[in-house]
Structure formats: structure tokens, C-alpha cells
N, C-alpha and C positions, 0 to 999 in steps of 0.2 A: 758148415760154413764158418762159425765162432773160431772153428779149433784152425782153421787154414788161414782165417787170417793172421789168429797168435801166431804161426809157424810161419807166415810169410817173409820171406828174404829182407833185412833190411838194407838199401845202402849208400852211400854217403856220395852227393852230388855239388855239384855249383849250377846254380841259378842263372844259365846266360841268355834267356831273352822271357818277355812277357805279353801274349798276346790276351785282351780279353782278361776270360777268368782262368785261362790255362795259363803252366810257368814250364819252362823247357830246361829237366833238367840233365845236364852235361854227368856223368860218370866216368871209370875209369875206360871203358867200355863201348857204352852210348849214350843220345841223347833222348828219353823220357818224355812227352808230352803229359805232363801231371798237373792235378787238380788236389787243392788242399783238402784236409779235412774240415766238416763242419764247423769243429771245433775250433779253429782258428778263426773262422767270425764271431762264432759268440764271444770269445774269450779279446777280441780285437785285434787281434795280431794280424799284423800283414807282412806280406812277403815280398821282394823287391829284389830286382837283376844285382846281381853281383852276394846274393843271400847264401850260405854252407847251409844245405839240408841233406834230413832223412827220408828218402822214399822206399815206399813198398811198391813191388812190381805186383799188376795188377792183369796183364797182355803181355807175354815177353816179346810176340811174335808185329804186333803192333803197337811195342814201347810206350803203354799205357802205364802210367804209376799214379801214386795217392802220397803227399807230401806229410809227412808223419811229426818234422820236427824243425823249426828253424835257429840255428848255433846262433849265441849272442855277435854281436859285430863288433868289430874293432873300429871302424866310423861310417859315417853316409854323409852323401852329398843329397841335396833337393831339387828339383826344378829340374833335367828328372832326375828320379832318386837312382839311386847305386850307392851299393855298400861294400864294403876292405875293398877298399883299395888302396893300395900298397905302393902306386908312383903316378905323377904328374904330370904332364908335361906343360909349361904352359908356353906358348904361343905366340909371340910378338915380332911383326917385321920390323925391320929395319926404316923403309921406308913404303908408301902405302898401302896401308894407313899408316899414318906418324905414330913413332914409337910412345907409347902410354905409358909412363913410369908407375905414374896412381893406381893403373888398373894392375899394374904390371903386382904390386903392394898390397893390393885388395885380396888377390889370392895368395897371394904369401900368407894372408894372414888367417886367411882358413885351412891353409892347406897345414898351418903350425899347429893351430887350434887341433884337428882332423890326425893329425900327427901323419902326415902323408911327405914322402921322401919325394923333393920337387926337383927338375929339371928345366932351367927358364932358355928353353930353346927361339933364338935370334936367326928368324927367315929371310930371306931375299936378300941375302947381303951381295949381291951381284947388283941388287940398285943403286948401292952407299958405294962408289967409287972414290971417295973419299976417306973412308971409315970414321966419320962419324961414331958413330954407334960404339966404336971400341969403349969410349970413356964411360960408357954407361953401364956396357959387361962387366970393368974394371970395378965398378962400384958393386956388383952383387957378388962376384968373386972373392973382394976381398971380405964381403959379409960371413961366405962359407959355401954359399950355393951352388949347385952345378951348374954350368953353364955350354951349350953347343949352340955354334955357325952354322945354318944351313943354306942349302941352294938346292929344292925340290928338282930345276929345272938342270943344273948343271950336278946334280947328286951329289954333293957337296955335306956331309955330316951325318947323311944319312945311316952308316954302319954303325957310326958310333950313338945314333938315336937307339939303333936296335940293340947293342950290348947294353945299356941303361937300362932297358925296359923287359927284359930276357926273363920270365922265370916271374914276373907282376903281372897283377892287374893293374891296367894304368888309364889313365883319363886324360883327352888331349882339351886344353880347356885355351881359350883364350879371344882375343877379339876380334868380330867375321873381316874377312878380307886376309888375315894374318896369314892362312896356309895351312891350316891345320887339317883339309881334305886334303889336299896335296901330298904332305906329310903320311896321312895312313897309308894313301893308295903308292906312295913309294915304299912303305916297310914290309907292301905283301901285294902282289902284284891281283892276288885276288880277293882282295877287299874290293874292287870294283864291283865286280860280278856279286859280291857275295849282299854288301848294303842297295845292291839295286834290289836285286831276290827278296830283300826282306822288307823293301818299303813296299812294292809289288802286293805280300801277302799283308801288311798289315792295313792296306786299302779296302779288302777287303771285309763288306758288315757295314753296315750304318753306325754301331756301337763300339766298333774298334778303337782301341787306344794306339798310341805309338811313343813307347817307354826305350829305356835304355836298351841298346844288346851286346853280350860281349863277342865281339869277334875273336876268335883262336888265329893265330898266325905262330907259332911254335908250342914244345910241349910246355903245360904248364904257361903258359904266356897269350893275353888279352887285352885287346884295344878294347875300349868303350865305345861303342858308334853312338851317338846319344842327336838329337837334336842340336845340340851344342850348348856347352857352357861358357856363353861370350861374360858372363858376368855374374859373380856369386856376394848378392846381400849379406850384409852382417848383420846380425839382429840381435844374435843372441848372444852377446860378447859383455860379458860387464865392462863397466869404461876403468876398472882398474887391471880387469886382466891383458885389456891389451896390450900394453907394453910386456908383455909376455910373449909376446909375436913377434916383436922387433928386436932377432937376435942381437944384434949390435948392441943394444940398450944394457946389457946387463950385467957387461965389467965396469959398466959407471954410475949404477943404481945407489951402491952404495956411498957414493956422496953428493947423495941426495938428503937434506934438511930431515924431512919429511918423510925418510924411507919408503915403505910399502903404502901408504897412502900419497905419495908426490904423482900429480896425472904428467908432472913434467910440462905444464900449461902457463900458470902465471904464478906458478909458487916459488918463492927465493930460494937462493943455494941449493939450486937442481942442479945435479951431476947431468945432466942428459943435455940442458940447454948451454951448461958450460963445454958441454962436449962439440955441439954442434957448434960454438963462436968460435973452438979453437979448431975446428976442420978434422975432427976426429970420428963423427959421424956426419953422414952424408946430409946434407941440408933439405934435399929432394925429399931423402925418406924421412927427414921428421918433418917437412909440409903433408906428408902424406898421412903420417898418426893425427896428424894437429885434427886431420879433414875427416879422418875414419871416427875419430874421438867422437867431433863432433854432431857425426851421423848419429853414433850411439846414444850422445844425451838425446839429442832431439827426437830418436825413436821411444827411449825412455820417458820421456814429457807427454810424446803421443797416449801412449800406453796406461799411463795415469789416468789420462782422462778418456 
């Protein structure tokens, strides 16, 4: 028995869903119903959708395996967890719910952190007959960031949601009401059928969790179905890195008094708030650092005591 499990096949999967204490994983191949080894609890390591592991085949015939090893990650998100992921989308209509600039900043600013390549996709602009909303795209565009128009109902950006996201794992993240069901069930006609199947099984059990899973809709290419991430806390951001997330800040850093210690707050001869009197950065996004800033110390005060 010793010698057959040295000899056993190893081989290299992705982690797309998590029921319980079993993890399903995706190969080049199939998908795996696996259970870690022992040794991942005692040694503490957990394992999490969107994880690169090594499984040994255990049942070829009833794609039973045993999880051998998990690759370090490139980032995770929490609440639920999911890890590499490689694009974003994030999620905001136009109009209802009213467009959230703050929220809109909030994941900007993890997704920088997280080093995750974002897409700040603009829903329902079939309500804004006005266009409104344009001066607001214009401000994250000219920051750097991608940006697409949608209209779920009239398909309107949709092609171009799916070349963005072609070839990533990607995470639709934004605030409920925005559209972000909408949006999956238009980039794969069978995401319907497929998140219904999987809340169906993960009802079942008294003890059942319901974690991330990655949907497949092309080779190489996964949506997150997750519960939703309408909203991602900052906690763990020192208050001097942040301005490390607010691209724009940082061809005017340097004249700043106070360099790398300026929070850009109430300290004189700051490059950043010179920037913002003269219309050079956006007023909106540094009401927004002023507000994130602020969360941070007062988390930081919490935490002391």
C-alpha cells in the first residue's frame, strides 16, 4: 500500500468550488471530489476556491483524489474567500441605486492593494437618458482604468465584458441592485441552470457551508458565483500606504513637504492638496481617501485597545 501511494499519479488542478469538508478539483481533464490530507490541519493550512493544488488520484473511476499540496497565491479576497484572481469587475449602475463614487474607491483600493487588474463596468445606462454618468466615467478614465457601458437588457457591452475577462479568473464585485446577476447570466447563457444546481446541492446537510465557486464559461476562463461582494473592509492598510492606491497621487507626491510621511491631511506644502485646489485631481477621489484614511486610524485606535 506504502509503495502505491509513492507511485501514485500526481496532478496539478484549480480549486472551483467548496462543499463541506470536500474541495472539487477542476484538472486538465476532470473534476475531482478531494479531501485534504491530515496534515493540512495539523500544520493549519486551509484551502480556499480559486487555490492551485496537487492531487493524487485515489478512484479514477469515481474521481475520488486526496489534495497533496497547496501553490502559494498571488492574493485573496475574504468574506468569502477566493484566491488569484487575476480581474475584477466592479459593478455600478447608473441609476438605481444611485451611482456610489466612495464605494466605487473603496474597491479600487483593495483591488490595488490585491494587485488585481479592474474593470469598473457602468449598468443600465438606458435609465440615464441624459448621460449623466458620462462625467463620472471621464474621471476614472482619465485616472487609467478600464471602463465599459452596459445594458443587460438591451446587450449593450456585453461582448466587450467578455474579451476583458477571456483567459482570468475574475470576480463580479459591486453594490446589490447594480446588475451583477444580470451581467453573469448574459456572458453564459448557462450560468443560470448551472448557480441554481449548485445552491440546490449545497442545501443540502445541516452542516453545509456555501463558499465561493468558480463557474467555467470558456477555456481557461471563470466567473466567481460567490454570495456577493457588495462591499470589501479595509482593515489591514496602514494609513501611510494608502495613498499608494490612489494612482493619480503619485506624479505629485513629490512636492509634498513631508515626502513619504505626508498623509496629505492637514500637513502644509502637500503636492496632493495643491493638486486637488488646482483641478488636477479629482475632488470626489480625495473626499474618498480623506474617508478611507479616516476608517483606518479609527480601526487602528480600536485595535490598541
Amino acid at each position: 500500500m506504502k509503495n502505491y501511494e509513492r507511485w501514485r499519479e500526481i496532478i496539478k488542478g484549480l480549486v472551483i468550488k467548496k462543499i463541506a469538508d470536500f474541495f472539487y478539483v477542476e484538472t486538465e481533464t476532470d473534476v475531482y471530489e478531494s479531501k485534504p490530507r491530515g496534515s493540512f490541519k495539523k500544520d493549519k493550512q486551509n484551502i480556499i476556491v480559486g487555490d492551485y493544488v496537487d492531487i493524487s488520484i485515489l478512484d479514477e473511476e469515481n474521481k475520488k483524489a486526496v489534495v497533496e499540496k497547496v501553490y502559494n497565491r498571488k492574493n485573496m479576497l475574504i468574506r468569502p474567500s477566493i484566491a488569484n484572481i487575476t480581474k475584477m469587475i466592479l459593478v455600478f449602475s447608473v441609476k438605481n441605486p444611485k451611482l456610489n463614487t466612495f464605494l466605487i474607491d473603496n474597491f479600487l483600493v483593495i483591488a490595488e492593494k490585491e494587485q488585481i487588474d479592474v474593470v469598473i463596468c457602468f449598468s443600465k445606462i438606458d435609465l440615464d437618458e441624459d448621460k449623466y454618468y458620462k462625467d463620472i466615467v471621464k474621471v476614472y478614465q482619465n485616472i487609467g482604468y478600464q471602463t465599459v457601458e452596459i445594458s443587460s437588457d438591451d446587450n449593450i457591452g456585453i461582448e466587450d465584458i467578455k474579451l476583458k475577462i477571456s483567459g482570468n479568473i475574475t470576480v463580479i464585485a459591486g453594490p446589490s441592485g447594480a446588475g451583477k446577476s444580470s451581467l453573469i447570466n448574459c456572458i453564459s447563457d448557462r450560468f443560470s441552470q448551472t448557480t441554481s444546481d449548485i445552491s440546490m446541492k449545497l442545501q443540502k446537510g445541516k452542516n453545509t457551508t456555501t463558499y465561493a465557486t468558480l463557474l467555467e464559461f470558456d477555456k481557461n476562463s471563470y466567473i466567481a458565483d460567490t454570495p456577493g461582494f457588495t462591499s470589501l473592509k479595509i482593515t489591514d492598510i496602514d494609513k501611510y500606504e494608502l495613498k499608494d492606491y490612489f494612482l493619480e497621487f503619485k506624479k505629485f507626491e513629490d512636492d509634498c513637504k513631508f515626502a513619504s510621511k505626508c498623509l496629505h491631511e492637514y500637513e502644509p506644502c502637500c503636492g496632493i492638496k495643491n493638486a486637488v485646489q488646482n483641478g488636477e485631481i479629482q475632488k470626489s477621489r480625495y473626499d474618498s481617501y480623506l474617508k478611507i484614511l479616516n476608517d483606518i486610524k479609527n480601526f487602528e485606535k480600536r485595535r490598541k485597545y
